[in-house]
Structure formats: structure tokens, C-alpha cells
C-alpha positions in Angstrom: 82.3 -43.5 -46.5 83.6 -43.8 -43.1 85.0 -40.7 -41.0 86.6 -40.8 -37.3 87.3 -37.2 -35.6 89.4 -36.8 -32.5 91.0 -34.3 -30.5 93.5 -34.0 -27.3 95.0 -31.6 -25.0 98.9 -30.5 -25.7 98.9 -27.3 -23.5 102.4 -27.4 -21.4 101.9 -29.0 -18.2 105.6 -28.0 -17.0 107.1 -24.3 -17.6 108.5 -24.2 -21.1 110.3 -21.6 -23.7 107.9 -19.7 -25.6 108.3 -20.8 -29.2 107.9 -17.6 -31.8 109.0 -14.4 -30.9 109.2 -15.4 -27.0 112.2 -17.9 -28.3 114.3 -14.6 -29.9 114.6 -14.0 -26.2 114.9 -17.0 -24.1 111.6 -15.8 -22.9 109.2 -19.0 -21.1 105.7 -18.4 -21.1 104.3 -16.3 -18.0 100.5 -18.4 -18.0 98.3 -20.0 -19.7 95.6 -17.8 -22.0 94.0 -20.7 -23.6 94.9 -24.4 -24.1 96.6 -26.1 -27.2 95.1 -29.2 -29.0 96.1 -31.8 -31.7 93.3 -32.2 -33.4 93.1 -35.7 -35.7 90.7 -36.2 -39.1 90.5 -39.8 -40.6 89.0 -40.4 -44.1 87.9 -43.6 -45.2 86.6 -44.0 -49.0 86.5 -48.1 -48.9 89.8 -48.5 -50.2 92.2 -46.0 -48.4 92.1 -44.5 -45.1 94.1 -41.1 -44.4 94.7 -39.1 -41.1 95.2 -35.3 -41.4 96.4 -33.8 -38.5 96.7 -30.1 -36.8 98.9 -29.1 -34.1 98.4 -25.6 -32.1 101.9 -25.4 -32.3 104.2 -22.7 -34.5 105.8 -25.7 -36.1 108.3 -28.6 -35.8 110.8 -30.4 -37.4 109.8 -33.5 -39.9 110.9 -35.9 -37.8 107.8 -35.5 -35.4 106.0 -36.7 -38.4 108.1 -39.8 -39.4 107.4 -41.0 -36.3 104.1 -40.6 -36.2 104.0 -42.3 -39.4 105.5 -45.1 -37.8 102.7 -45.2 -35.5 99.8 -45.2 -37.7 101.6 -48.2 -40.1 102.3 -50.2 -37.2 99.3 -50.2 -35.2 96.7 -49.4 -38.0 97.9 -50.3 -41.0 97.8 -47.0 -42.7 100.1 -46.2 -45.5 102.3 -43.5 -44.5 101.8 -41.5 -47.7 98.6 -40.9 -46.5 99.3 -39.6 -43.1 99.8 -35.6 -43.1 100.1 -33.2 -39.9 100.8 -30.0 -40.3 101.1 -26.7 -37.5 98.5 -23.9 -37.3 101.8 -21.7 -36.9 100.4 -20.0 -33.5 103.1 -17.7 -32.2 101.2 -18.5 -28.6 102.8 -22.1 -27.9 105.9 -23.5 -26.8 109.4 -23.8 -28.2 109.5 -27.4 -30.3 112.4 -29.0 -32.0 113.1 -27.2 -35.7 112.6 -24.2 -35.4 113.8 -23.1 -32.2 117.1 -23.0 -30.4 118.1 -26.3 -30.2 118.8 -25.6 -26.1 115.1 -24.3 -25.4 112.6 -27.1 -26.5 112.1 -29.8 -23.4 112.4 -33.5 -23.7 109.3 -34.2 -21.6 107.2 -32.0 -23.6 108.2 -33.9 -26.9 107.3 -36.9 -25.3 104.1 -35.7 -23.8 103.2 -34.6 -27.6 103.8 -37.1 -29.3 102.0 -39.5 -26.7 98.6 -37.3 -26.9 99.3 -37.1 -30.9 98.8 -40.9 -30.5 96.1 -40.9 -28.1 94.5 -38.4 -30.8 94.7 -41.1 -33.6 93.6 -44.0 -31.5 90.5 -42.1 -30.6 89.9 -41.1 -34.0 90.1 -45.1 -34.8 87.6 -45.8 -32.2 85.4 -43.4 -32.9 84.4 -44.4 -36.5 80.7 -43.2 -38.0 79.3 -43.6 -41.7 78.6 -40.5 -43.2 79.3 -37.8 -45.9 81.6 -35.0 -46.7 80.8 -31.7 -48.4 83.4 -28.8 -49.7 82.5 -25.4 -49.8 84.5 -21.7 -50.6 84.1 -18.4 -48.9 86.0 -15.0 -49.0 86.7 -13.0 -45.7 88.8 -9.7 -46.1 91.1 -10.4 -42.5 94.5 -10.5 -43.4 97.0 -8.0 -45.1 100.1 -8.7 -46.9 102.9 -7.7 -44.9 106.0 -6.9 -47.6 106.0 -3.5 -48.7 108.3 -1.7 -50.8 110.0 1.2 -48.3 112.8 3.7 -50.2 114.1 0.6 -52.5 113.8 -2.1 -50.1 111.1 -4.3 -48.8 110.2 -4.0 -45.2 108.1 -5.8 -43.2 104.8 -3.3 -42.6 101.5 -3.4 -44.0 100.7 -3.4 -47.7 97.0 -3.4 -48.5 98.0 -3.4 -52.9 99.7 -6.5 -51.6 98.5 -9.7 -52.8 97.4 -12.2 -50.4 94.5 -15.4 -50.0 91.1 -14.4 -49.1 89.6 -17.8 -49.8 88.6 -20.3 -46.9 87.5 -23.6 -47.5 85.5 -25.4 -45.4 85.1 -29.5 -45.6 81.6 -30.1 -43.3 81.7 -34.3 -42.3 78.0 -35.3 -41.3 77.2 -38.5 -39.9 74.1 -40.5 -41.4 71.6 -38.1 -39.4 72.6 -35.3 -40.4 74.6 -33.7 -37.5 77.9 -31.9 -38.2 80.6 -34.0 -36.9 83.8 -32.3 -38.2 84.2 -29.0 -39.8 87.9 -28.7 -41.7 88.6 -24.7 -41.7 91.4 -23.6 -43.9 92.9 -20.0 -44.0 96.2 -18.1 -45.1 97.2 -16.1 -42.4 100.0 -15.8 -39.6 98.5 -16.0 -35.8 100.4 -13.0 -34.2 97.7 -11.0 -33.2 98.9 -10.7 -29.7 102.6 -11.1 -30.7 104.8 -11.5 -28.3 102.7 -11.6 -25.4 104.1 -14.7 -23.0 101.3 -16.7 -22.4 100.3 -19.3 -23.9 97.3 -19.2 -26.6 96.2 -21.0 -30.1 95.9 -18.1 -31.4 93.1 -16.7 -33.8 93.1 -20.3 -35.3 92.1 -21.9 -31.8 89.4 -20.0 -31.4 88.0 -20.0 -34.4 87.4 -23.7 -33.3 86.5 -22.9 -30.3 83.4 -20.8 -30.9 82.4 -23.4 -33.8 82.6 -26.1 -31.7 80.2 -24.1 -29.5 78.0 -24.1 -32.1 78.0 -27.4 -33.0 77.7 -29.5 -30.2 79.4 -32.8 -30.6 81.3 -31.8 -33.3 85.7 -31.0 -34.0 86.7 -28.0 -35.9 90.0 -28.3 -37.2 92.4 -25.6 -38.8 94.8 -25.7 -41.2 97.1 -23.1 -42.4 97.3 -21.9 -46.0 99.9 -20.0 -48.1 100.0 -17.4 -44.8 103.8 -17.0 -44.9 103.5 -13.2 -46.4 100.2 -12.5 -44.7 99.2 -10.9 -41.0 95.9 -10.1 -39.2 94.2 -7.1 -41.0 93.7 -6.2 -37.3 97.3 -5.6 -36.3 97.9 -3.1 -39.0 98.1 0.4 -37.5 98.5 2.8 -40.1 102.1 2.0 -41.8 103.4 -0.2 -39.0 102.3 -3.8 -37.1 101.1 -3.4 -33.6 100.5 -5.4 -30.9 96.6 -6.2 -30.2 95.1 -7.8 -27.4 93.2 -10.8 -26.5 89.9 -8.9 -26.9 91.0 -7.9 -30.3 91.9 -11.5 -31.4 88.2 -12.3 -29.8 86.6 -10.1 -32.0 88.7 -11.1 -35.3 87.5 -15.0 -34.3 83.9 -14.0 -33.9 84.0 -12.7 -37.3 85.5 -15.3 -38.8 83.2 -18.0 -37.3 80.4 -16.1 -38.1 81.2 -16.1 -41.6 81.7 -19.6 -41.4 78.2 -19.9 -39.4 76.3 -18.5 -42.2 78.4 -20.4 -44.7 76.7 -23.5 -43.2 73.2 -22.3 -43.2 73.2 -21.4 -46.7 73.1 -24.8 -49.1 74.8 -23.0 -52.3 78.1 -23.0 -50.6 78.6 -26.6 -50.4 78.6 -29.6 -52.8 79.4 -33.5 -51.5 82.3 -34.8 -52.5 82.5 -38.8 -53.7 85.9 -40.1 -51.8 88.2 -41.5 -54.1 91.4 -40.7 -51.9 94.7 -40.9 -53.2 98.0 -39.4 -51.8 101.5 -38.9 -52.4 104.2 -37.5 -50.4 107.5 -36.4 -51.6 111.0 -34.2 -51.2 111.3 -30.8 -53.1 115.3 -30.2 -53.3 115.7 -26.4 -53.5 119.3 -24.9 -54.2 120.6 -22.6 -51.2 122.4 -19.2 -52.3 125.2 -19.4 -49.5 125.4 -16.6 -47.6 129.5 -15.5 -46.7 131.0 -16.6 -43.4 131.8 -12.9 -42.9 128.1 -12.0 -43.3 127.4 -15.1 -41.0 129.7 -13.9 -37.9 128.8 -10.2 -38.4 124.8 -11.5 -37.3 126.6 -13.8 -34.8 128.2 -10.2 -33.0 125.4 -8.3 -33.7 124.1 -7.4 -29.9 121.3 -5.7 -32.0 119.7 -8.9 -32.9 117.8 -11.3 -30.8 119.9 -13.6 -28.5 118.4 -16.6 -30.4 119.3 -15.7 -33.9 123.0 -14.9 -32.6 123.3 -18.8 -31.3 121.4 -19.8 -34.7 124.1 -18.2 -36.6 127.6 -19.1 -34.7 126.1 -23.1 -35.0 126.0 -22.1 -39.2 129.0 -20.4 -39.0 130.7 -23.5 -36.9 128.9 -26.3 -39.2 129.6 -24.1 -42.6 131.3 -26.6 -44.7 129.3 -29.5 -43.3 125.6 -28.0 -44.4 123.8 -28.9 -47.3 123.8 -26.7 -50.8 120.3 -27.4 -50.6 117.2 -27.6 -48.8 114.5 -30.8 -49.3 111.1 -28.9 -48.9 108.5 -31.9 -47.9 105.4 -32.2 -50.0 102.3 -34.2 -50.5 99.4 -34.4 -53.3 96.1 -35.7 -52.2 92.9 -36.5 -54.4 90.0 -36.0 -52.3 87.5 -36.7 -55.2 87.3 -36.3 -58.9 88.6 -32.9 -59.6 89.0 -32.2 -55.8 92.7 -31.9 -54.6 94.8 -30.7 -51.6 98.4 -29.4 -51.9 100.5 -30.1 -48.8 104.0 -28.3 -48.3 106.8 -27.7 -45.4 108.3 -24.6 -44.1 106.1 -21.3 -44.6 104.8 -21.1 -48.1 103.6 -17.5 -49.5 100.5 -16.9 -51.5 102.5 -16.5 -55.0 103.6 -20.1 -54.5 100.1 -21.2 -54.0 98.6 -18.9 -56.6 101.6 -20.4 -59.2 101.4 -23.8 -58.2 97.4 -23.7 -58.4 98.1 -22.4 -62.2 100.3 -24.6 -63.2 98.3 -27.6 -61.9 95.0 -26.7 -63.4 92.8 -28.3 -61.2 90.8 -25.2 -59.6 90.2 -23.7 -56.4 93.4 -25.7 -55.2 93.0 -26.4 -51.0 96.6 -25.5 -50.6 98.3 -27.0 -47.1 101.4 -24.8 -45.2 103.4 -25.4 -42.5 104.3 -29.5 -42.6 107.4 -28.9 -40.9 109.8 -25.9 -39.9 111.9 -25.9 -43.4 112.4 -21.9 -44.0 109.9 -19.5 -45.3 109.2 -20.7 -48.9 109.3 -17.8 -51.7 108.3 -17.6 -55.0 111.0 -16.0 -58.0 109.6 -12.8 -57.7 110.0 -12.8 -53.9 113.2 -13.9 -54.1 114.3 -11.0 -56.8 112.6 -8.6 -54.1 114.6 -9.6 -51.3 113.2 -9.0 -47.5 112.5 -11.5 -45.0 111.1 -13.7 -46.7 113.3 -13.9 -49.8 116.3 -14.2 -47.5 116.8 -12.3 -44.5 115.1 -15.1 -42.6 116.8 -17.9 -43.4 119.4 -18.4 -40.2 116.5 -18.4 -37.9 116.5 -22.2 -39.3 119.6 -23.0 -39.6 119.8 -22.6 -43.5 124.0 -21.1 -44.6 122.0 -19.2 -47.1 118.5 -18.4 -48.8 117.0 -20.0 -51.9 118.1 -19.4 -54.9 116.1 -18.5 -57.8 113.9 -21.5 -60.2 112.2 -22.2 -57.0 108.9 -22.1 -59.2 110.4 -24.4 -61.3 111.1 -27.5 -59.0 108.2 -26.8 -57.0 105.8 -27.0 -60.3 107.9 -30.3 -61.8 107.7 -31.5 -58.8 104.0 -31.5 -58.2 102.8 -32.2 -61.6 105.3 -35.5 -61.8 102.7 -36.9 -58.8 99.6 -35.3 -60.1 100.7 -37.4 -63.8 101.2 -40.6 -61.4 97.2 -40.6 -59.9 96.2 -41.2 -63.7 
């Protein structure tokens, strides 16, 4: 088995929009806390070779990863099924196309992305290495469902009877000495501990890396987002509301996090190798949109009680009304890692109840379940839906959707997947 680990710089180098809360009002970033970095993983069994891919970025539209598909075929020869990026969703970088205002993302910061997201893969080609690859599981108690049940309706404040992920996995990559090359963390939660604080930071999930890299000299971390779309920080509830913390609290929430993961790697239960046998496919999810009214649409394009940014979101629906799609197609991918060992990949924000369904119905285990492929919506389950709140619906012009999701999501979403898992047999 060959691996090849890379990483590059994406901080701004030109004053941007913040993306996240910052883009609700037209806000650019004030400094820079700490830099962004596309980080790059290749896996190579013998047979097939896959790149995984992590942005420090809230998230982007699909196109960014068609064309980096593009890329990889026509310079390496790598299928584009197996080619996956995905965002770490860090409210702390800057506004990209998708999700933001179409006015505030800037043309010389997509093209300086997508030129270091190349530079990250042909460094990850050059810097090749024989070696193994383990998977391990812990539990950490840092996040807290956010939807709770307030006089009838749901709001968005802390629920700790709500359910939410507390499994990490970790994928360790050695090279033939020994020595930790790449360490894959994977987590469910949403990186707003500092919220809307305008400078410029990856987040919880970038320092995570940080302090592991530390650790392990010579070696990439690399953190991908889970089923975190109805899940915040533990530490920014305060009492029955969200607060902002600061970059001292998001220190300490890293430290214990990495920790965890420290001791995870000095203790040889945790981890078993994994035999590559890497297959992938990647595929379209068509969900049915539940339309919202044109007078509902202009009343949220008046409102001078919402953000600036949602108001321009929802005159472009309500001008482009008849012209948008009845449905959504929610990007997807299926990867074997190993006999028994599988990865779920999936756009938009996914909440834990689609994981925790989707992991049922496909009965392969402790499923490594992938968010955040591209900026589609936030993805409920039924039950979410039936609920209502932000995530059912209330979200949905922030990208440009005419309506939320209708119910018999679980449905297409679990056809869906088991059609490909059938197809690897």
C-alpha cells in the first residue's frame, strides 16, 4: 500500500467577505487569527488510487469539485469517482461561491484556491511512501444538540436530551518505520465557537491539527466533518442560550480533543490495520422541495429584521421563482476502504439522524459518515422535517432553495445508498 499526504496554505492574501455569520452582514474579516489549509490524502491499494480532500473553509458549491476532478483525471489519471473534498464548515473563513451572496466571494480568491488545491495534490503525488493504515473509534462528550423544543416550536438553543455523534474516528497512516505520517480526524460538530468574530480562523477543527501535528513531527492531520449539522460546541452553551466564547476557550476545547486523540494513539486496543481494497462511487440524491409561497418569499425579502444577506438571497428566489428546480440533487459518494470498512460521503449539512438512519439501514457498523461535500442546504431526516426549525426548513433561502425538503427524505437517501453498496458486490 502506497500513501502520499500533503498540505497548502489558503488563508486570504487580499481582504475578503467573511463567509458564515460575517456574510449575514456584508461584514470582511478584520485580521487574521490563524491560517486556512487544504489539506490532501491519497490512498493507493495496487489497483486504485483515491484523494480525499479538506478545506478550512465553511463550504462551497460542487462545481469547485468538478473541476478539481478534472484535474486529477487529466494530469494523474485518477478516476473521478474516487476523488472527494469536502469543507470542515469553519465559520472563521472567507465568503466562497455557494453558499454566500453571490456579490461577496472574490474571483482572485477562487483562483488562488483552486491553484493551491492543485499544488496540494501534486505534492501529495510526489510525496509517495509504502506504508500501512490503521482505524480506530473514540467517544468525546464536546458537542450539544442545538434543537430544542421551546412552547410548541423548536428553537435553536441548547438541548443536552438531544441526540447527537460522540464518536471520532481516527485513520493513523505509518510509513514502513513506523512514524505517523497522516492522522484522518473525523468529528460531528459545527465550528462556531467564536461565532461571529471577524477574523479569520479554522476553527476548533484547525487546531485540533495543529496541536497534533506538533506532536507528531513530520506528520498531516486532516479533519473531516461528520453529521454536525444539528450539533454545536458543548462549550458555547450557556445555560439555555448559545454564547459567544473566545479564542482561549476554543484553545482549551482543542487541547482536549487532541489529547484524547494523543492517548488514543498510545494505547494499541484502539486501532486495528485495515487491508486496502478501495472502491468508490459517487452519485446525485434528487430530493423533492416543499415550495415555499411567493408571499412568504417577499415578506423575508422586506423584513429589515433579517440579515442584509438573506434579504438579497430571497428577492433572487422570489425573481427566479418559476425558473428553480422542484428538487434538490444532494451529491453523494460510497467508499470501501477494506472488507467491512466503509465511508459515507454527502453534500449540504447532514444531521446526526441521517447518519444514525443511513448507518442502520446499510448494516455495515460503525459507519465513517462524511458532511459537508458542497453547500446544498442543511440535510434533515423525516422526523426533523415533521419538527420544523431551522433545520427542517427555516434555513432553506440562505441557499437559494424556493422551499425546504419535503418529507421521504429517509427514503431516497437509504435507496439511494444501498443501490451502490449492492453494485461493490
Amino acid at each position: 500500500m502506497k500513501f502520499g499526504v500533503a498540505k497548502d496554505l489558503i488563508t486570504p492574501d487580499l481582504l475578503t467577505h467573511m463567509g458564515g455569520y460575517g456574510s449575514f452582514f456584508d461584514n470582511c474579516f478584520q485580521g487574521i487569527h490563524d491560517d486556512l489549509y487544504v489539506r490532501t490524502l491519497l490512498l493507493d491499494d495496487g489497483v486504485n488510487r483515491m484523494l480525499m480532500i479538506s478545506l478550512d473553509l465553511l463550504f462551497h458549491d460542487y462545481a469547485l469539485t468538478e473541476t478539481v476532478k478534472d484535474y486529477a483525471r487529466e494530469k494523474f489519471a485518477i478516476d473521478p469517482d474516487y476523488v472527494f473534498l469536502s469543507y470542515s464548515h469553519t465559520h472563521g473563513g472567507p465568503a466562497v461561491r455557494g453558499y454566500d451572496d453571490s456579490s461577496q466571494h472574490s474571483e482572485p480568491y477562487e483562483a488562488f484556491l483552486l491553484q493551491r488545491i492543485c499544488s496540494s495534490i501534486n505534492r501529495a503525488m510526489v510525496n509517495l511512501f509504502e506504508g500501512t493504515i490503521e482505524h480506530g473509534a473514540i467517544e468525546g462528550d464536546w458537542n450539544i444538540n442545538r434543537r430544542r423544543m421551546v412552547g410548541g416550536k423548536i428553537e435553536n438553543k441548547p438541548n443536552p436530551d438531544g441526540e447527537k455523534d460522540d464518536g471520532l474516528h481516527l485513520l493513523r497512516i505509518r510509513n514502513r518505520v513506523g512514524d505517523t505520517k497522516a492522522i484522518l480526524v473525523h468529528y460531528a460538530c459545527h465550528p462556531v465557537t467564536v461565532r461571529d468574530t471577524m477574523y479569520i480562523s479554522g476553527d476548533f477543527p484547525a487546531r485540533v491539527c495543529h496541536l497534533l501535528e506538533a506532536e507528531l513531527f513530520g506528520s498531516t492531520a486532516i479533519f473531516f466533518q461528520g453529521a454536525g449539522g444539528n450539533a454545536r460546541p458543548k462549550i458555547t452553551a450557556k445555560g439555555s442560550e448559545f454564547a459567544t466564547c473566545t479564542y482561549g476557550d476554543m484553545n482549551e476545547l482543542s487541547l482536549s480533543i487532541a489529547q484524547r486523540i494523543k492517548d488514543a494513539l498510545h494505547a494499541c486496543h484502539v486501532f486495528s490495520p485495515l487491508a486496502l481494497q478501495l472502491e468508490a462511487r459517487q452519485f446525485q440524491i434528487p430530493i423533492e422541495i416543499e415550495p415555499f409561497s411567493k408571499a412568504h418569499i417577499e415578506r423575508i425579502a422586506l423584513d429589515d429584521k433579517c440579515f442584509p444577506g438573506t434579504r438579497r438571497i430571497a428577492s433572487k428566489v422570489l425573481e427566479q421563482y418559476e425558473r428553480l428546480p422542484d428538487e434538490a440533487l444532494l451529491p453523494a459518494g460510497l467508499v470501501r476502504l477494506a472488507e467491512g470498512r466503509y465511508m459515507a460521503w454527502m453534500g449540504g449539512e447532514p444531521c446526526y439522524e441521517v447518519k444514525k438512519k443511513l448507518e442502520a439501514a446499510l448494516g455495515v457498523g460503525r459507519l465513517i459518515f462524511v458532511g459537508y461535500m458542497d453547500s446544498t442546504a442543511y440535510i434533515p431526516d423525516d422526523s426533523i422535517i415533521a419538527e420544523g426549525g431551522y433545520e427542517a426548513s427555516e434555513s432553506a433561502l440562505e441557499y437559494g432553495l424556493k422551499g425546504g425538503f419535503k418529507p421521504g427524505i429517509d427514503r431516497r437517501i437509504a435507496e439511494a445508498f444501498m443501490r451502490q453498496l449492492r453494485s461493490f458486490e
